[in-house]
C-alpha positions as CSV (number, residue, x, y, z in Angstrom):
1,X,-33.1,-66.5,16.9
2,X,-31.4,-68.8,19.5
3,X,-32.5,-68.8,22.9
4,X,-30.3,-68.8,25.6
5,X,-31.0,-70.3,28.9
6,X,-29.1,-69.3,31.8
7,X,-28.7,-70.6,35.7
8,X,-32.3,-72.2,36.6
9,X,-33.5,-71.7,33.6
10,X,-32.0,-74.3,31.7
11,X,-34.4,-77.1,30.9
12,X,-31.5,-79.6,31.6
13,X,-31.4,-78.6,35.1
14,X,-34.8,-78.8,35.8
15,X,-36.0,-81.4,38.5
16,X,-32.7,-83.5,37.7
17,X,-30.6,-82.6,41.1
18,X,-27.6,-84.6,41.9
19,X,-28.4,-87.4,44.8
20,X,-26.3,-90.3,46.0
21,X,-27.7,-92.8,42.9
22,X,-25.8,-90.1,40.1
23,X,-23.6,-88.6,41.8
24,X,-20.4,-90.4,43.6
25,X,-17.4,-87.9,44.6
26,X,-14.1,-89.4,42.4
27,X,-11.6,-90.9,44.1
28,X,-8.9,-93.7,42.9
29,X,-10.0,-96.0,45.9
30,X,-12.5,-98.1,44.4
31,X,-10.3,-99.0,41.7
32,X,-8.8,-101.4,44.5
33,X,-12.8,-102.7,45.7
34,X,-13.4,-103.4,42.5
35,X,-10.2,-105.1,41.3
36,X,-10.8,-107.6,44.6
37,X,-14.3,-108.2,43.3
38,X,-13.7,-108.9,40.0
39,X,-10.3,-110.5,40.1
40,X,-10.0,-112.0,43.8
41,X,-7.1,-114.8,43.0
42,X,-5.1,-112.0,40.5
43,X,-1.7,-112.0,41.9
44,X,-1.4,-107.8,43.2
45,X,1.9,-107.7,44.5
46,X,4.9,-109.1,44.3
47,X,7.7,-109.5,46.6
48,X,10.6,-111.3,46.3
49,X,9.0,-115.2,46.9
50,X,5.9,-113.5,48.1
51,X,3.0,-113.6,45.9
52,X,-0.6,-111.8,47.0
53,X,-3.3,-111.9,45.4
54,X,-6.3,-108.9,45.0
55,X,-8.3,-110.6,47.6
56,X,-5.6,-110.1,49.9
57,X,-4.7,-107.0,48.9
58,X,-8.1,-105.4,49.6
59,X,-8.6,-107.1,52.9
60,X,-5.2,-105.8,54.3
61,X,-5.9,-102.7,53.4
62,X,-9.1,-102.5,55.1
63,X,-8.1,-104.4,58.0
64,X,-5.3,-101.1,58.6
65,X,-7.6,-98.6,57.8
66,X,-9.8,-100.2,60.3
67,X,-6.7,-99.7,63.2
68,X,-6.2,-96.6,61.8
69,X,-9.6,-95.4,62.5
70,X,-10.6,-97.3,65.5
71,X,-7.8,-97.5,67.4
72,X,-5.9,-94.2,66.9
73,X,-9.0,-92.0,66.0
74,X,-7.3,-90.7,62.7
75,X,-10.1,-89.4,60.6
76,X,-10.9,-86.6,57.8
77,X,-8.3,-84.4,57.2
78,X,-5.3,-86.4,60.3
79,X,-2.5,-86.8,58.8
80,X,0.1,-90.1,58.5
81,X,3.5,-89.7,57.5
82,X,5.0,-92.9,55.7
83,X,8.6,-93.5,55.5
84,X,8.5,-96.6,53.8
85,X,10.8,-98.0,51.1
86,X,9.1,-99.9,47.3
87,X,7.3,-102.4,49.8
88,X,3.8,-104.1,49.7
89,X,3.4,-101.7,53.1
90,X,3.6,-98.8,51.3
91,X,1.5,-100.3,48.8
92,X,-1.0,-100.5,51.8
93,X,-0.6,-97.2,52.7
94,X,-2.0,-95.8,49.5
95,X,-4.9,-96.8,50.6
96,X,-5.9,-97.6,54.1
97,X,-4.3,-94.1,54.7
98,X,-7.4,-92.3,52.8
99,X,-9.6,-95.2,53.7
100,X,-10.5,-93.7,57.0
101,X,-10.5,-90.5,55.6
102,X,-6.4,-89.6,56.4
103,X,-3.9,-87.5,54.5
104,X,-0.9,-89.7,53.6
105,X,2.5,-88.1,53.4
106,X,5.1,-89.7,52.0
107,X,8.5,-88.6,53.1
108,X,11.9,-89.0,51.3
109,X,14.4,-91.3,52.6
110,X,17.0,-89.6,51.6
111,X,16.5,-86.2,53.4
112,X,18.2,-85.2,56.3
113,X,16.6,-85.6,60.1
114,X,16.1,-81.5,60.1
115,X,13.5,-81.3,56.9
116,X,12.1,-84.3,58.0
117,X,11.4,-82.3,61.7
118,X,10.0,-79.6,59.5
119,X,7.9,-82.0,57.3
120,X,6.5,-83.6,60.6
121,X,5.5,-80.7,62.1
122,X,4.0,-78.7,59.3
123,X,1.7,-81.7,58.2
124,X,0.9,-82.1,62.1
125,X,1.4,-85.9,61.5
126,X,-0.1,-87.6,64.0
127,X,1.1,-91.7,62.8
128,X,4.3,-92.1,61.0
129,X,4.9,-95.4,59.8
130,X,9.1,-96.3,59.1
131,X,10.8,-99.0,57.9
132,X,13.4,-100.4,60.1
133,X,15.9,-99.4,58.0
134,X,15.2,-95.9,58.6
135,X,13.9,-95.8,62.2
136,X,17.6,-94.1,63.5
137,X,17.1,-91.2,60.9
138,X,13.1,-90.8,61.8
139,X,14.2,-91.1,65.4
140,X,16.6,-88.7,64.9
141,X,13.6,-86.4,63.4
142,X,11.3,-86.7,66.1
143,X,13.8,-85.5,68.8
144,X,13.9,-82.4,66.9
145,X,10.3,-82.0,66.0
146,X,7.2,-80.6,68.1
147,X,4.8,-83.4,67.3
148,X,4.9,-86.6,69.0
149,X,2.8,-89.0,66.7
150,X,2.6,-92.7,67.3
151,X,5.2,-94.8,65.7
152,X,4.9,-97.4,63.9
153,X,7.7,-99.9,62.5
154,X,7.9,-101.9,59.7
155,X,10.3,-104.9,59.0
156,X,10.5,-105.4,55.4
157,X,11.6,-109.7,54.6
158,X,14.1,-108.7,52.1
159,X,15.5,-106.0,54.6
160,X,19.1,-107.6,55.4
161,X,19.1,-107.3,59.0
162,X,17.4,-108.2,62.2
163,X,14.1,-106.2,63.9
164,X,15.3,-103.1,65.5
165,X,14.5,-103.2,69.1
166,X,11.9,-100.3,69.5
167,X,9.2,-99.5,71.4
168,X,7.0,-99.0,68.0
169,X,4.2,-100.3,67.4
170,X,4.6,-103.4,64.6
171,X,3.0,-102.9,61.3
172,X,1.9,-106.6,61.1
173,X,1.0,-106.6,64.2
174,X,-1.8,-103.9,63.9
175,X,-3.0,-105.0,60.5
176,X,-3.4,-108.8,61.5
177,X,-5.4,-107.0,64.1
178,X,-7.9,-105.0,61.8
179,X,-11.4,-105.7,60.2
180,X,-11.1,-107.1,57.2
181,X,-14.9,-106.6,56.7
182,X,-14.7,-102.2,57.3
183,X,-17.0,-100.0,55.9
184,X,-14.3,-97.8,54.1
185,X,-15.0,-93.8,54.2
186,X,-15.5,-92.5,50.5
187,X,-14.2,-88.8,50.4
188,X,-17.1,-86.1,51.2
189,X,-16.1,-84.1,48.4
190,X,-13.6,-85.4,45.5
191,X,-11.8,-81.7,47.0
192,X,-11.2,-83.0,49.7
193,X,-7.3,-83.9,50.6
194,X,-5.5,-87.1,49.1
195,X,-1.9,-86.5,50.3
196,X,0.6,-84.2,50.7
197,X,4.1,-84.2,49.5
198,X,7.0,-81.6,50.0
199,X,8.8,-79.5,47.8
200,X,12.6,-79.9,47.4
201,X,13.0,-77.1,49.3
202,X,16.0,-75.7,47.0
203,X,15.7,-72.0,47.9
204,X,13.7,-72.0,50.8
205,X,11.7,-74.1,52.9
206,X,10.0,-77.1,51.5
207,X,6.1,-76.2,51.0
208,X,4.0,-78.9,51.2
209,X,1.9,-79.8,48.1
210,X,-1.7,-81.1,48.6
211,X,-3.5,-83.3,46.3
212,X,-6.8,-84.2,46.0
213,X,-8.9,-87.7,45.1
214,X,-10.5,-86.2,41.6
215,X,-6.6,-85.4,40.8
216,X,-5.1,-88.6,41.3
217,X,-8.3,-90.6,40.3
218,X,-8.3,-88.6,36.8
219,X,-4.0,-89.3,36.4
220,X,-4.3,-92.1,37.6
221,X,-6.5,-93.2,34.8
222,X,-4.8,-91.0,32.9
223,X,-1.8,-92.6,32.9
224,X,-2.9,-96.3,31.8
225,X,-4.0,-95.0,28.7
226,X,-1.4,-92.7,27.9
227,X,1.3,-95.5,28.8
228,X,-1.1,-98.2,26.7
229,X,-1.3,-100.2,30.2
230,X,-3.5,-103.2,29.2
231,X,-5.5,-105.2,31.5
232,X,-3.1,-107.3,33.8
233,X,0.2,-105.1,32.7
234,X,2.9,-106.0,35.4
235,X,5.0,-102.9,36.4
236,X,8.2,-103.1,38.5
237,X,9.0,-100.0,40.8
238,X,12.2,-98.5,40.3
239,X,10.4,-95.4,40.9
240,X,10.2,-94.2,44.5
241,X,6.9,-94.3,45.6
242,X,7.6,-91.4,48.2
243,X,7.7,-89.4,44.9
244,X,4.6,-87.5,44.0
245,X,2.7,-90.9,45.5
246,X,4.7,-92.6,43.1
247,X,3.3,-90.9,40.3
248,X,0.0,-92.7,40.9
249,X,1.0,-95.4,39.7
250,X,-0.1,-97.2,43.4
251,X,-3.8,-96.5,42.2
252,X,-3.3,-97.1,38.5
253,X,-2.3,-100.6,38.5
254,X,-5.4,-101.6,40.6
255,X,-7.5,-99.9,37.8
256,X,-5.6,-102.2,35.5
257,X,-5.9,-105.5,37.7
258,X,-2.2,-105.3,37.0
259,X,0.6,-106.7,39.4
260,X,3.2,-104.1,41.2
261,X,6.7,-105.7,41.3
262,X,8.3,-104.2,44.6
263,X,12.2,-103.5,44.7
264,X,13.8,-102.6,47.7
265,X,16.6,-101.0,46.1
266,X,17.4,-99.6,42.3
267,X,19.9,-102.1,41.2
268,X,20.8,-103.0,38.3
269,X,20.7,-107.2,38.8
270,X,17.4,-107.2,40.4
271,X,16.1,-104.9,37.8
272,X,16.9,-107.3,35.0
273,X,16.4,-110.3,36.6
274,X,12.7,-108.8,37.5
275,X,12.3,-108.0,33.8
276,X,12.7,-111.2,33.0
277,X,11.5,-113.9,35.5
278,X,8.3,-111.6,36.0
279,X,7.2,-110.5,32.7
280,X,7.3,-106.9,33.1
281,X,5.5,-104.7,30.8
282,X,6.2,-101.2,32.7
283,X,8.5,-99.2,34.6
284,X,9.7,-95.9,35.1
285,X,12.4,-93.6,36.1
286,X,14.9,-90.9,35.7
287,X,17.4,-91.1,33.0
288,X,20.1,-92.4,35.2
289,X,18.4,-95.8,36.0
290,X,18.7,-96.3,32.2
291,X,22.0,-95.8,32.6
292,X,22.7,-98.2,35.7
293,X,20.9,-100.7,33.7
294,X,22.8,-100.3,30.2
295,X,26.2,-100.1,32.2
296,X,25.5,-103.4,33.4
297,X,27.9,-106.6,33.3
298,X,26.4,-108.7,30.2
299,X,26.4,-111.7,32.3
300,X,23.6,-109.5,34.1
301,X,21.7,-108.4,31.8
302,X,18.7,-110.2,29.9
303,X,17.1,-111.0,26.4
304,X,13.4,-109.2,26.6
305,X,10.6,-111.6,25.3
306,X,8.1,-108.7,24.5
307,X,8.6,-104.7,23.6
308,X,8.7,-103.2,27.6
309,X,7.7,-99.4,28.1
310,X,10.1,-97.5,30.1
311,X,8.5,-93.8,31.3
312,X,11.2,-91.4,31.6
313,X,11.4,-87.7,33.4
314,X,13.8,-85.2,33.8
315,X,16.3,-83.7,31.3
316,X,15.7,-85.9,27.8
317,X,18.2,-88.7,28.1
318,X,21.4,-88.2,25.4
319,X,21.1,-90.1,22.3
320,X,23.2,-92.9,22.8
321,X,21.3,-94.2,25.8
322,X,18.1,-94.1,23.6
323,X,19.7,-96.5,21.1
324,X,21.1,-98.5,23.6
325,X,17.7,-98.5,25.5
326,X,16.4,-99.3,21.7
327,X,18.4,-102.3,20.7
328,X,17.7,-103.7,24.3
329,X,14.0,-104.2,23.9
330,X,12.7,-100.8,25.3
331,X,10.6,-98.4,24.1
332,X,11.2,-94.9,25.9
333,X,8.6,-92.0,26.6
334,X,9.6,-88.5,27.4
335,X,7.4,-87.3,30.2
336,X,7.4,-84.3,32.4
337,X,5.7,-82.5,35.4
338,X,5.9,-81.7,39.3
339,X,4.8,-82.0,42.4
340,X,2.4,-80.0,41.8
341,X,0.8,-81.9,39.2
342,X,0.4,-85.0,40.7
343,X,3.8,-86.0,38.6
344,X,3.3,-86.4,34.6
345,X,1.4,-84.0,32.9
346,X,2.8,-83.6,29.8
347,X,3.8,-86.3,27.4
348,X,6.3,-86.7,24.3
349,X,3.2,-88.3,22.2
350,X,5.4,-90.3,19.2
351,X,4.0,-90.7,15.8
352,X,4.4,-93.3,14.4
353,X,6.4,-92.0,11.4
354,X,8.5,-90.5,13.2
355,X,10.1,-93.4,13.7
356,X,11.4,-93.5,10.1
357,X,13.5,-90.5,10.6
358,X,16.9,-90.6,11.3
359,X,18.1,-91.4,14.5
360,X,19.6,-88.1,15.2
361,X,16.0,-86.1,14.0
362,X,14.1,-89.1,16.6
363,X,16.7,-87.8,19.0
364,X,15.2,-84.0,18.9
365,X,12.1,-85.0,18.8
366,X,12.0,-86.8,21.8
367,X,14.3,-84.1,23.7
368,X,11.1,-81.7,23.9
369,X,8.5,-82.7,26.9
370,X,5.5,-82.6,24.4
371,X,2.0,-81.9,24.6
372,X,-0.9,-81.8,27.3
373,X,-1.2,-85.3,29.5
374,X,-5.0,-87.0,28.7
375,X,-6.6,-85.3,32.3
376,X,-5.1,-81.8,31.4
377,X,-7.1,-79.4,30.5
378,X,-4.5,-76.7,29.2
379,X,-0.8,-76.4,28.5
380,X,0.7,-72.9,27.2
381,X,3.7,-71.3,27.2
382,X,2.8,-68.0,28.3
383,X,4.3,-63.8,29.0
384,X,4.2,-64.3,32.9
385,X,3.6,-60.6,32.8
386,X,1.2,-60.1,30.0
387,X,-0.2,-63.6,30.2
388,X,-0.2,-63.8,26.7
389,X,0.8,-67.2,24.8
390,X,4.0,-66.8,23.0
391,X,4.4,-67.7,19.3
392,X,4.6,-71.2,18.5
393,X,7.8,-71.0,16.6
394,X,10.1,-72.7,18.4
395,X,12.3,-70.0,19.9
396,X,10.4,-67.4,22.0
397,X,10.8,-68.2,25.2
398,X,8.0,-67.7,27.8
399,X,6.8,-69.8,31.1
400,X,5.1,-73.2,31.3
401,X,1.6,-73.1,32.7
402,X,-1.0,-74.9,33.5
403,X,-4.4,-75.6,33.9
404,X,-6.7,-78.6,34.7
405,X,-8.2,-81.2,37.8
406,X,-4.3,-82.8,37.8
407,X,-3.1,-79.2,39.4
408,X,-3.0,-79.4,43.1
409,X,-5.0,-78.0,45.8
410,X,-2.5,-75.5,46.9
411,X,0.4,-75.1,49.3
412,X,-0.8,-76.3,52.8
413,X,-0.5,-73.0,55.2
414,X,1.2,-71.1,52.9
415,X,-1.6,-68.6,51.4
416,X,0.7,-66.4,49.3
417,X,2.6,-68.7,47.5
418,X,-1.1,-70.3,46.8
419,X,-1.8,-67.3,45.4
420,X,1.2,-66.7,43.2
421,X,1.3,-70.2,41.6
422,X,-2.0,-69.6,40.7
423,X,-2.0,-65.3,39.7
424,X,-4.1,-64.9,36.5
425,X,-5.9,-68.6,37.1
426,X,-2.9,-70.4,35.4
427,X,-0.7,-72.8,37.7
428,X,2.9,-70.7,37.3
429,X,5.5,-73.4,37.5
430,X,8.8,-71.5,37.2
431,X,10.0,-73.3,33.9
432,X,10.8,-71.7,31.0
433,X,10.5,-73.3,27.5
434,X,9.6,-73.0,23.8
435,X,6.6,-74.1,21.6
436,X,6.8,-75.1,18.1
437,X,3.8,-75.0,15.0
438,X,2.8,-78.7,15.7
439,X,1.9,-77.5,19.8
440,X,4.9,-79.3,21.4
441,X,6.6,-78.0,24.2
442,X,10.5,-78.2,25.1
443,X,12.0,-76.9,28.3
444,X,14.6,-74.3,27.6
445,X,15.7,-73.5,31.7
446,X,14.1,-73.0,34.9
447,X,13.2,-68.9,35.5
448,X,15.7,-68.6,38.4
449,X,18.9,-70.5,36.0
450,X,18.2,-68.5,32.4
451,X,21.6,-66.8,31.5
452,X,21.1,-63.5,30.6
453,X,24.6,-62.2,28.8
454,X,24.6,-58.9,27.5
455,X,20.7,-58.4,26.9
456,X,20.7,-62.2,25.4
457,X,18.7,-64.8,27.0
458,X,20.8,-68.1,27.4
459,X,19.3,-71.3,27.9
460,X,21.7,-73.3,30.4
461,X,19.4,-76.9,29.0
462,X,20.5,-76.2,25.5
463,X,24.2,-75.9,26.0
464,X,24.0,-79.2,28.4
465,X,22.3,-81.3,25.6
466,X,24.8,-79.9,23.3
467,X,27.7,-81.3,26.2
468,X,26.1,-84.4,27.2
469,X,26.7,-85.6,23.2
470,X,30.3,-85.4,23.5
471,X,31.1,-89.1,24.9
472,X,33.2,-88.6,27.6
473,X,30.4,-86.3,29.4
474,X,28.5,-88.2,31.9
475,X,27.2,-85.2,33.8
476,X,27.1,-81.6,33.4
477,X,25.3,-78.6,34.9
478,X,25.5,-75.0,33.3
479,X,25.1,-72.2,35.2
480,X,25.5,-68.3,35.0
481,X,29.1,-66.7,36.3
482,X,29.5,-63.2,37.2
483,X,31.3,-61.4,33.9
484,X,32.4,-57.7,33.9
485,X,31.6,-56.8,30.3
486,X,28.5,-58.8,29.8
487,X,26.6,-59.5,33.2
488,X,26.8,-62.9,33.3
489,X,28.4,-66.2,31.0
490,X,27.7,-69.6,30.8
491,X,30.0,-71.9,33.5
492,X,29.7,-75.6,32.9
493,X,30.2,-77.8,35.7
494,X,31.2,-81.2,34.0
495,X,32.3,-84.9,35.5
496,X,33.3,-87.1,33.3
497,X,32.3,-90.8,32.1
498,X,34.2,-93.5,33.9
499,X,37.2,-94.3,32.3
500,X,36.9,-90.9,30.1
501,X,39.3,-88.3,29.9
502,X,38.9,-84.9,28.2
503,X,40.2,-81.0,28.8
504,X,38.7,-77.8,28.4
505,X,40.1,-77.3,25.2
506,X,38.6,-80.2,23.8
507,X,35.0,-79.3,25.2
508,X,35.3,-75.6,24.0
509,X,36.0,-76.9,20.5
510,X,32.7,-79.7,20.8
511,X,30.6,-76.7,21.9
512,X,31.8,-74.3,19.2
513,X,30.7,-76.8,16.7
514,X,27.3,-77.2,18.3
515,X,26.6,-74.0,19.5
516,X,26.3,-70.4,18.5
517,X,29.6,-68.5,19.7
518,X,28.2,-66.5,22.8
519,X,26.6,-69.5,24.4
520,X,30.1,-71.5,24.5
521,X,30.8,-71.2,28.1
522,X,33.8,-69.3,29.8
523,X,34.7,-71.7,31.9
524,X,34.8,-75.8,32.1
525,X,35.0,-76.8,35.5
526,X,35.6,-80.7,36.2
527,X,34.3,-81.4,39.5
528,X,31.8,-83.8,41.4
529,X,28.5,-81.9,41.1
530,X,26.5,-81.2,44.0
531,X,22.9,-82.9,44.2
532,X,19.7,-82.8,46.5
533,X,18.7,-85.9,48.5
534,X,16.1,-86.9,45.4
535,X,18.8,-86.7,42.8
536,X,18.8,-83.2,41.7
537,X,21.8,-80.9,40.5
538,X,21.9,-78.2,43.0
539,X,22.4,-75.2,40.5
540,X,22.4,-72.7,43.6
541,X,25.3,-74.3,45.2
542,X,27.2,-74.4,41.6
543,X,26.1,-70.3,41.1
544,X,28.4,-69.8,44.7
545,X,31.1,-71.9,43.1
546,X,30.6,-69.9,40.0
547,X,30.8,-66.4,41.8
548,X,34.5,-67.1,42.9
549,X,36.4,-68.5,39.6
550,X,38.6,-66.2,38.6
C-alpha cells in the first residue's frame, strides 16, 4: 500500500525551508547584470551610427534608476508612464523603471490626448518620460488629466528636428547624473507588478492590464527558445515597444547577449537596409509590415545572406505574401495572444514535413494560431457556460482560454472584470475558435463579431480569408447586418489593392466558389475601413455602418 504524505508531513519538506541562498523571486532584470558581466564589450544597441556596448547598457540603466529613486522618490508599486518611440531610451526604461522597484507604462503614440488623460490618471503616474516628438500631444494630455507627474523629455538623434523648448526635465541630463554603481531593488515577490499596459478600449474604457516579473521573466525566456534565438541573435524593432512591453522582447535579447536594432519609424528602406548592413536574424510584426516591405521598390530591397525569422500576429497573412515572404529569404511564424498574456502565447509550431505539402495545404496550416507557447501551462477551447472542452474536430466552436504564469495579474482597479476574465479559474479572452485531432487551435471570430443567421453560427474570419485570396482584396472586414428573415447576414467591408479594380458581382462569384452558400455576404461595400490608433479594424463602427444599408 502507498503512503501518502500530506502538508508537513512530507519528508521533502522537512527542515529544507526556502531562505535567500535557494530561493531568488523571478524577474527578467538580471538577464541585463549578467549579460554586462559576461559580455561587457558586446555591442547591446544599435542606433543609427551609435553603437553601445552591454557595459554601457547596464550602467545607464542603473545610473536612471538611481535618479529615479533618489531624486524623485519613486519606489515599489510608483508608477512611470513612457511615451517613447523604438529608442535606446525606451530600451532603458525596461529596466531602470523596475530597478527601483516602479511600474512602467507604456503608452501608445498614436492615441488621442483624452485616453492618454485617462491612462495618466488611472495608473496615477507620477514620471512620464516623452519623446520630443510627442511632447504637444502628452502636453495636450496633461491639461486634461488630474495628475501632475514630472516631465521628462527626450531628444531622440535621428529625430529630424530641433529640441522642443520645454521646461522638462532632460533625459540625458538626469541619467549622466545617476550612479552607475546602484544597488538595484530585486522584486519582493516575483507577484509583485512589472508594468501595466492598456486595453484598446473598443467598447468601453481602456482597463489597464498588469503584469508581473515571473510573467515576463518566464516569456521572456520563453520566447528565445520558441523563436530558436541563438546566443548573440540581432533583432531589429519594427514592433512597437509600447505594445505589450514589446512583447518582451526588451528582456529577451539581454538573456541572449543579443543586439536590439532601434528604428524610429516602420519603413520599408530602413527596414531592408537594416537587414542587411546589420545582420539581422529576428524581427516581428503584423502582417502589414510584410506587406510594406514586399511592396517595396526593387532598387530598395536586399539579397538576405542567412534564413531571417519573421514573428507574425494578427489575422494569418494571405498566401501570396507567404511565398513572397518565402522566396525573399524569410521564414514566417504564426503567433497569437493579448495583452493579457504578456503578448504571444500560442504558436503555429511547423513540422518539418509539412513543408513538403503543397503550398496551398502550408497555407492552411499556418492560418490556425497553434498550440500552447513553452511558459503556458494550458490552452483549450472551452463551453464558456459549461466549461467543458469542445471536441477536437475542427468545427465546434467554443472560447479560447487560458491558463498559466504568462496570464496577467488582473485589471488594475477594476475588480469585476478581474473576476470575469478569470470565472471558473480559466483566463476568458473573448475569442472564439476551433480545435482539430492533432491539438491546434484556429481563431474562427471574436464572441461580440460571430454572425448568427437563422440559428447558424457564422464566422466573419472565415469568409475574410476566403476574400483576402481574391487578388485585388487588400483589406476586408466582415461584419453582421440587420436582416428581416434571418436575424443577421454577413456585410463585407472591402478596399481594394492599389491599382485593383473589382465589383460586387465579381466578389459574390469568388465567395460562392469558396464558401458555403449562406455565408456569401449580402452586401459588398467598398469603402476606407475604420481602424483604432494601434492598427485595428474597428468592427463596431462597421456594425453602425452596417445597420443603415438598405
Amino acid at each position: 500500500m502507498t503512503k501518502v504524505h500530506n502538508g508537513d508531513m512530507n519528508p521533502y519538506n522537512q527542515d529544507l525551508d526556502r531562505n535567500p541562498a535557494n530561493h531568488q523571486p523571478l524577474t527578467p532584470l538580471g538577464f541585463l547584470q549578467r549579460a554586462a558581466e559576461t559580455y561587457p564589450d558586446h555591442i547591446a544597441v544599435i542606433h543609427g551610427d551609435l553603437r553601445r556596448d552591454y557595459r554601457s547598457f547596464y550602467a545607464r540603466t542603473r545610473q536612471f534608476a538611481s535618479i529615479l529613486a533618489t531624486r524623485f522618490a519613486i519606489g515599489r508599486g510608483a508608477t512611470v508612464s513612457v511615451m517613447l518611440a523604438n529608442t535606446p531610451a525606451m530600451l532603458e526604461c525596461h529596466y531602470a523603471v523596475p530597478m527601483c522597484g516602479g511600474v512602467i507604462h507604456c503608452i501608445n503614440t498614436r492615441l488621442d490626448a483624452a485616453i492618454i488623460a485617462y491612462q495618466l490618471d488611472h495608473a496615477g503616474a507620477e514620471i512620464v518620460i516623452v519623446d520630443d516628438e510627442f511632447m504637444p500631444l502628452m502636453q495636450e494630455a496633461l491639461a486634461l488629466a488630474e495628475v501632475t507627474p514630472v516631465l521628462i523629455h527626450y531628444h531622440d538623434s535621428l529625430y529630424q528636428s530641433a529640441p522642443i523648448e520645454t521646461d522638462a526635465l532632460d533625459y540625458e541630463t538626469l541619467v549622466g547624473e545617476g550612479d552607475a554603481t546602484y544597488q538595484w531593488l530585486m522584486p519582493e515577490d516575483e507577484w509583485d507588478a512589472i508594468s501595466i499596459g492598456y486595453t484598446s478600449g473598443t467598447t468601453g474604457k481602456p482597463k489597464g492590464v498588469v503584469s508581473h516579473h515571473r510573467g515576463a521573466y518566464l516569456l521572456a525566456q520563453g520566447n528565445a527558445l520558441i523563436g530558436d534565438m541563438k546566443k548573440h541573435a540581432v533583432y531589429l524593432w519594427t514592433l512597437p515597444m509600447f505594445h505589450c512591453n514589446g512583447w518582451c522582447f526588451p528582456w529577451t535579447m539581454s538573456a541572449i547577449i543579443g543586439t536590439h536594432v532601434c528604428l524610429r519609424q516602420v519603413r520599408a528602406e530602413p527596414i531592408w537596409q537594416a537587414l542587411a548592413q546589420e545582420q539581422v536574424t529576428h524581427l516581428c510584426g503584423a502582417p502589414i509590415v510584410m506587406s510594406l516591405m514586399m511592396a517595396a521598390p526593387e532598387a530598395e530591397k536586399r539579397t538576405l545572406s542567412r534564413k531571417v525569422q519573421f514573428f507574425t500576429a494578427a489575422a494569418p497573412p494571405p498566401e501570396t505574401l507567404l511565398k513572397e515572404m518565402s522566396e525573399a529569404g524569410f521564414h514566417v511564424t504564426h503567433l497569437y495572444g493579448l495583452t493579457e498574456t504578456y503578448g504571444p502565447a500560442v504558436v503555429n509550431e511547423w513540422h518539418q514535413d509539412w513543408s513538403d505539402l503543397p503550398a496551398e495545404k502550408q497555407a492552411s496550416l499556418k492560418a490556425r494560431q497553434g498550440v500552447r507557447y513553452l511558459p503556458l501551462e494550458d490552452l483549450q477551447i472551452m463551453d464558456s457556460e459549461t466549461m467543458a472542452p469542445v471536441p477536437h474536430d475542427g468545427k465546434t466552436i467554443g472560447e479560447v482560454m487560458f491558463r498559466g504564469n504568462v496570464v496577467m495579474k488582473g485589471y488594475f482597479k477594476n475588480k469585476q472584470a478581474t473576476e470575469d476574465a478569470f470565472k471558473g479559474g480559466w483566463f476568458h479572452s473573448g475569442d472564439l475558435g476551433v480545435v482539430y485531432p492533432d491539438g491546434y487551435i484556429q481563431l474562427k471570430d471574436r464572441s461580440k463579431d460571430i454572425i448568427i443567421s437563422g440559428g447558424e453560427n457564422i464566422s466573419s474570419i472565415e469568409i475574410e480569408e476566403a476574400l483576402y485570396k481574391h487578388e485585388a482584396v487588400a483589406v476586408v472586414a466582415v461584419v453582421a447586418m440587420p436582416h428581416d428573415k434571418w436575424g443577421e447576414t454577413p456585410c463585407a467591408f472591402i478596399e481594394l489593392a492599389e491599382g485593383a479594380s473589382c465589383d460586387e458581382d465579381a466578389l459574390r462569384q469568388w465567395c460562392g466558389a469558396n464558401l458555403a452558400r449562406y455565408k456569401i455576404p449580402a452586401r459588398f461595400c467598398f469603402q476606407a475601413i475604420p481602424r483604432t490608433s494601434t492598427g485595428k479594424i474597428q468592427k463596431f463602427a462597421l456594425r453602425e455602418v452596417a445597420k443603415t444599408l438598405p
